[in-house]
PAMIMAR-110934 format. One record per residue: residue number from 1; x negated, y negated, z negated of N, C-alpha, C, CB in turn. Coordinates in Angstrom, 2 decimals, decimal comma, padded with zeros to 5 digits, always signed. Atoms other than C-alpha are relative to their C-alpha. Glycine has a CB too. Example, Ala and Ser with C-alpha at 12.3 -4.5 7.8 and 13.67 -1.06 7.14 Angstrom:
2
(pt 1; (-000,89; +001,19; +000,00); (-012,30; +004,50; -007,80); (-000,90; -001,20; +000,00); (+000,99; -000,03; -001,25))
(pt 2; (+000,82; +001,19; +000,06); (-013,67; +001,06; -007,14); (+000,77; -001,09; -000,73); (-000,41; -000,46; +001,42))
***
This chain:
83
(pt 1; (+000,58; -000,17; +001,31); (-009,75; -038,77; +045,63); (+001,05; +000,42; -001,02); (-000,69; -001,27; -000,43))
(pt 2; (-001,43; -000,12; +001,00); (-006,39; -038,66; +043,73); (+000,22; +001,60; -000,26); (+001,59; -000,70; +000,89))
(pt 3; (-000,19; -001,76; -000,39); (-005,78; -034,96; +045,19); (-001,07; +000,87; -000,37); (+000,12; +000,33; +001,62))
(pt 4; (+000,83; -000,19; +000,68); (-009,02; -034,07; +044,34); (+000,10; +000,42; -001,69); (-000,54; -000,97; +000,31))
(pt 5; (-000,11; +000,12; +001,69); (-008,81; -035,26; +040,44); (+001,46; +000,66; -000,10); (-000,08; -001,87; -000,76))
(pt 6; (-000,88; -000,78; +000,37); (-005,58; -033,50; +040,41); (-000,10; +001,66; +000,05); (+000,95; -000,46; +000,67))
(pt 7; (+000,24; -001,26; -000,18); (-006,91; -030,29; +041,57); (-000,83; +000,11; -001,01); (-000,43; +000,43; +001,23))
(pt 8; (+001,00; -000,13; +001,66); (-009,55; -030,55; +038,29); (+000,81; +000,03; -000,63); (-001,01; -001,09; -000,68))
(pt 9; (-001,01; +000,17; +000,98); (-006,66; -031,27; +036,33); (+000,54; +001,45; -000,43); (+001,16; -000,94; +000,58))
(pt 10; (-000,29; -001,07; -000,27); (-005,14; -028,43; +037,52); (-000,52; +001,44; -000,64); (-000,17; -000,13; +001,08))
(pt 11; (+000,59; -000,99; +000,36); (-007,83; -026,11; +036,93); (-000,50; -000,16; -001,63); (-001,04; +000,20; +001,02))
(pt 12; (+000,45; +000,47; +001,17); (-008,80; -027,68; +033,67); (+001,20; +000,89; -000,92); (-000,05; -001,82; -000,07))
(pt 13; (-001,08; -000,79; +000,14); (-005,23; -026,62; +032,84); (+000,25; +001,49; -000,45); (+000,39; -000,10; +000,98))
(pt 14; (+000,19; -001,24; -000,03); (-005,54; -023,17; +033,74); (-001,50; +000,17; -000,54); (+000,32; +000,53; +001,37))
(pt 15; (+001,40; -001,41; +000,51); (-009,04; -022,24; +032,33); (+000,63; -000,55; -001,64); (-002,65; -000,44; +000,53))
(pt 16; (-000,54; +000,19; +001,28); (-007,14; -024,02; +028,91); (+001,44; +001,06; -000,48); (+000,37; -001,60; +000,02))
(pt 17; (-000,90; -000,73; +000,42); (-004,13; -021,79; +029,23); (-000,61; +001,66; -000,11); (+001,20; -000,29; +000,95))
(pt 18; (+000,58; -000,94; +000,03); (-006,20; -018,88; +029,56); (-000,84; +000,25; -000,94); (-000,38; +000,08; +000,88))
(pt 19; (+000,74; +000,01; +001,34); (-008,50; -019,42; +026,65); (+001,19; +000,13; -001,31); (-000,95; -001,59; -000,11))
(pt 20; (-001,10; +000,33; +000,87); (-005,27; -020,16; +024,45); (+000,34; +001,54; +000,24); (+001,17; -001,35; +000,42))
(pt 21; (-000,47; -001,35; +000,28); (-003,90; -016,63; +025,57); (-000,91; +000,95; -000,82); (+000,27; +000,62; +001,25))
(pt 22; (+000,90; -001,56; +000,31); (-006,85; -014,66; +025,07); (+000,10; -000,59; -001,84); (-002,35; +000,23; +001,04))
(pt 23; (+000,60; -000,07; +001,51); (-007,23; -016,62; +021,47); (+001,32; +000,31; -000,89); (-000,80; -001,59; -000,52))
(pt 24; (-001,19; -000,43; +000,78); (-003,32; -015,85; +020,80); (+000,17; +002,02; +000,17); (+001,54; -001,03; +000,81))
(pt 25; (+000,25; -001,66; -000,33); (-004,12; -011,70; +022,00); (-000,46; -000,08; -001,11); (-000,94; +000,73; +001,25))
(pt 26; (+000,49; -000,24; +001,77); (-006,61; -012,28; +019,06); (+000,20; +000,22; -000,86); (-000,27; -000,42; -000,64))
(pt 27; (-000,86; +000,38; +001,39); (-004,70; -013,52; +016,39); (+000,53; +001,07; -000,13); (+001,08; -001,15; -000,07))
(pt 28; (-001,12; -001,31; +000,02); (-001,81; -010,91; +017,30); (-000,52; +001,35; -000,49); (+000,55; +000,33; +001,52))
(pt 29; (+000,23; -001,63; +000,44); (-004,13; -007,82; +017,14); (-000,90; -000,19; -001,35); (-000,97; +001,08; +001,35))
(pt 30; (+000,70; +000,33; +001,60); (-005,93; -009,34; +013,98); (+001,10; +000,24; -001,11); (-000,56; -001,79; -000,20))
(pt 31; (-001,10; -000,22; +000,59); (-002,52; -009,71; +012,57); (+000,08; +001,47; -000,35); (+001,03; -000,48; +000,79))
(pt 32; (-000,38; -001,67; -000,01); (-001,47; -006,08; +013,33); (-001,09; +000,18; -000,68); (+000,16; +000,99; +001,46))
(pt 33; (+001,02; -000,98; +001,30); (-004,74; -005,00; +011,51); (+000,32; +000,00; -000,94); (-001,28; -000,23; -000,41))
(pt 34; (-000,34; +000,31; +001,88); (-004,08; -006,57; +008,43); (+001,14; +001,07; -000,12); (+000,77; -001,98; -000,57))
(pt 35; (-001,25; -000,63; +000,07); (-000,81; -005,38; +008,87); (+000,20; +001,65; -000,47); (+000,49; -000,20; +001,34))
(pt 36; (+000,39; -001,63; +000,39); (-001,52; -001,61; +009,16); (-000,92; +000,09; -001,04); (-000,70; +000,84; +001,21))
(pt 37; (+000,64; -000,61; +001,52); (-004,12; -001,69; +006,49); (+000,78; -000,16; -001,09); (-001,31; -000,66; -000,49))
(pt 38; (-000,61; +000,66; +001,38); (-001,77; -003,37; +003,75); (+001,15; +001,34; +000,06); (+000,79; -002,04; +000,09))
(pt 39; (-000,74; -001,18; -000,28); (+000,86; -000,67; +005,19); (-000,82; +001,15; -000,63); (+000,24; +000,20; +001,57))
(pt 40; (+000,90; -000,87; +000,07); (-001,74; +001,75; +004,63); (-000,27; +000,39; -001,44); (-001,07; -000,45; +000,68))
(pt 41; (+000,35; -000,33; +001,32); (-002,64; +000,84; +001,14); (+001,65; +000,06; -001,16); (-001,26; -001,34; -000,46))
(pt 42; (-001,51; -000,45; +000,67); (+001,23; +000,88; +000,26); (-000,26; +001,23; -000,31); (+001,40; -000,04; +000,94))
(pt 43; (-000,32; -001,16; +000,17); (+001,86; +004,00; +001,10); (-000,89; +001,00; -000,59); (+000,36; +000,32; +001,02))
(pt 44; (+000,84; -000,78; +001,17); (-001,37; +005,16; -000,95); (+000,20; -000,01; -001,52); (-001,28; -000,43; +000,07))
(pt 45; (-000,05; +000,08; +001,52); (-000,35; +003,73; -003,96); (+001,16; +000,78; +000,03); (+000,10; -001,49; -000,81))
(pt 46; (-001,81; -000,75; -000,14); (+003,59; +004,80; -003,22); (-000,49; +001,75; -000,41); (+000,97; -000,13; +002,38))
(pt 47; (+000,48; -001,35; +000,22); (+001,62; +008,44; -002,88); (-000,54; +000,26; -001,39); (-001,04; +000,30; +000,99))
(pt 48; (+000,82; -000,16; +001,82); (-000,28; +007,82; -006,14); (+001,44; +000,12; -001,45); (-001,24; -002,20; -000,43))
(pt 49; (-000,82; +000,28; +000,94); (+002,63; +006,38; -007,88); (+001,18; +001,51; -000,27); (+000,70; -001,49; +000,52))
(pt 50; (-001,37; -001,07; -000,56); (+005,31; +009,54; -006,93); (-001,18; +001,00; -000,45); (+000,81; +000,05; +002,10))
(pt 51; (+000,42; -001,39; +000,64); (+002,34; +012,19; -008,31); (-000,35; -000,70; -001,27); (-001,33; +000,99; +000,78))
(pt 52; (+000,28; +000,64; +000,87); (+001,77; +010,06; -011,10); (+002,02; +000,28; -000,29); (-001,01; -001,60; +000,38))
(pt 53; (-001,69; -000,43; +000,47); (+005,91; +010,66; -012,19); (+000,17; +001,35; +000,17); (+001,28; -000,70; +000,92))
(pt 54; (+000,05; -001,96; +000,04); (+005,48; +014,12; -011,09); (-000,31; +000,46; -000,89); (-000,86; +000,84; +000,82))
(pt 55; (+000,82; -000,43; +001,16); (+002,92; +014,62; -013,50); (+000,53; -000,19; -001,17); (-001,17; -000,58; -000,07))
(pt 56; (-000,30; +000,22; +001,38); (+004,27; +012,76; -016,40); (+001,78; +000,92; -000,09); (-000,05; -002,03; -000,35))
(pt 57; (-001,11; -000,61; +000,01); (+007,90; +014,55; -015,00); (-000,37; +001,80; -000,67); (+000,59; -000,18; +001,65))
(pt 58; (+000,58; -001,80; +000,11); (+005,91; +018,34; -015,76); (-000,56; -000,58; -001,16); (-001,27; +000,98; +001,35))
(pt 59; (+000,31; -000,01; +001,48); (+004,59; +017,24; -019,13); (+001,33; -000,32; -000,98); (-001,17; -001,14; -000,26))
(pt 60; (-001,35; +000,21; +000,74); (+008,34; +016,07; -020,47); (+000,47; +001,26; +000,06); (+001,05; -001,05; +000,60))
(pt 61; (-000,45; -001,11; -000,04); (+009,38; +019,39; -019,36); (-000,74; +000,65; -000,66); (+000,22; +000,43; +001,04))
(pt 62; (+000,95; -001,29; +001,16); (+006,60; +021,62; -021,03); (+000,20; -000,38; -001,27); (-001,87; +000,09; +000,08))
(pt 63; (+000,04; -000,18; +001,37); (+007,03; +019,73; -023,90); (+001,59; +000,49; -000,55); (-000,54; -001,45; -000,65))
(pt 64; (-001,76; -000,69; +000,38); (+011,36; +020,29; -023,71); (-000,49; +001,38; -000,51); (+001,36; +000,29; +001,67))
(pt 65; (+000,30; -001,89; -000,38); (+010,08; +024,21; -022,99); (-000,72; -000,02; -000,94); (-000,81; +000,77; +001,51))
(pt 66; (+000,96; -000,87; +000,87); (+007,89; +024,58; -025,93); (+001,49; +000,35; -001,10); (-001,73; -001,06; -000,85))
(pt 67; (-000,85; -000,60; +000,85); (+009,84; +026,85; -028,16); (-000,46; -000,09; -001,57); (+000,14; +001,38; +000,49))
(pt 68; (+000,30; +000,44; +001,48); (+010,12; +025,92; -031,88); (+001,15; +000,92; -000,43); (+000,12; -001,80; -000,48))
(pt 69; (-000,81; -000,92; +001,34); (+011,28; +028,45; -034,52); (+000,11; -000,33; -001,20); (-000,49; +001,18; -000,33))
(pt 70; (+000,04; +000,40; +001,29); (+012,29; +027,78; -037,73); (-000,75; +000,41; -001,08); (+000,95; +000,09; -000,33))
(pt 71; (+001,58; +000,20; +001,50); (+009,38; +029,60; -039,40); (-001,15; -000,64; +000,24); (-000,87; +001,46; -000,51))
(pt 72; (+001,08; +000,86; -000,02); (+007,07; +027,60; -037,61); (+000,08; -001,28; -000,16); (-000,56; +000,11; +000,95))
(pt 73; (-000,26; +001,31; +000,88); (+008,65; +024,51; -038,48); (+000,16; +000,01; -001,73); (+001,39; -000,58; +000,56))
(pt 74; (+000,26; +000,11; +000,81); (+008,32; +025,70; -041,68); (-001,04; +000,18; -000,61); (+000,54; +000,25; -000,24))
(pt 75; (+001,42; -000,13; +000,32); (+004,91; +026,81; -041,80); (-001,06; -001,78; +000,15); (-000,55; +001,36; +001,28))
(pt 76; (+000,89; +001,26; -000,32); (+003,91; +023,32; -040,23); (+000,47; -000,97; -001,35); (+000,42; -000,80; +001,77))
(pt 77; (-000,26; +000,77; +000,97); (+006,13; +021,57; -043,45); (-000,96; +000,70; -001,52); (+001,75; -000,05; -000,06))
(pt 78; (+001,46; -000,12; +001,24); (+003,83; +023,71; -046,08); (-001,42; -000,56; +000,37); (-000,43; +001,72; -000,32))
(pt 79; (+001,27; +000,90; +000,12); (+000,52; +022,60; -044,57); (+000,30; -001,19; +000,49); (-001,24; +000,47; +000,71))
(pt 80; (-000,40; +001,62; +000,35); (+002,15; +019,07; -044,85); (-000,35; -000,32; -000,89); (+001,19; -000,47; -000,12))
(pt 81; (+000,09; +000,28; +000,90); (+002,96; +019,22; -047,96); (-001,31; +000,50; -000,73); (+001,05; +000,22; -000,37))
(pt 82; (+000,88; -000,01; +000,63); (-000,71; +021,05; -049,14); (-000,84; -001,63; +000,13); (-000,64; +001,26; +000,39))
(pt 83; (+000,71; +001,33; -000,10); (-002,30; +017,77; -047,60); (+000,38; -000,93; -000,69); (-000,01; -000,52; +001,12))
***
């Protein structure tokens, strides 16, 4: 009987180490999901953020590049001063 109840043991054992793997396979590729989506939404914002500096980098420049003359800075100081 002893040999017996040890061979249940046994198997009790193994169908417990086998449930435990499959529920640590789980976890692991649950993990990795998260993982790659959060990765995922980085590198969308990272993409957002880097044309978002682009953009505001090309409006600092157009405004350097707008050309100002001194009669139109003086035309803009008379309808100053009419107002």
């Amino acid at each position: 009987m002893s040999k017996k109840e040890k061979f249940d043991v046994d198997k009790e054992i193994e169908r417990l180490s086998r449930k435990s793997n499959v529920n640590m396979r789980k976890s692991e590729y649950s993990f990795d999901n998260r993982l790659k989506k959060l990765e995922s939404e980085i590198d969308k914002i990272m993409d957002r953020k880097i044309k978002e500096f682009d953009d505001n980098k090309k409006l600092t420049s157009d405004y350097l590049g707008i050309d100002y003359k001194q009669d139109t800075i003086d035309r803009y100081r008379e309808k100053l001063k009419k107002i």
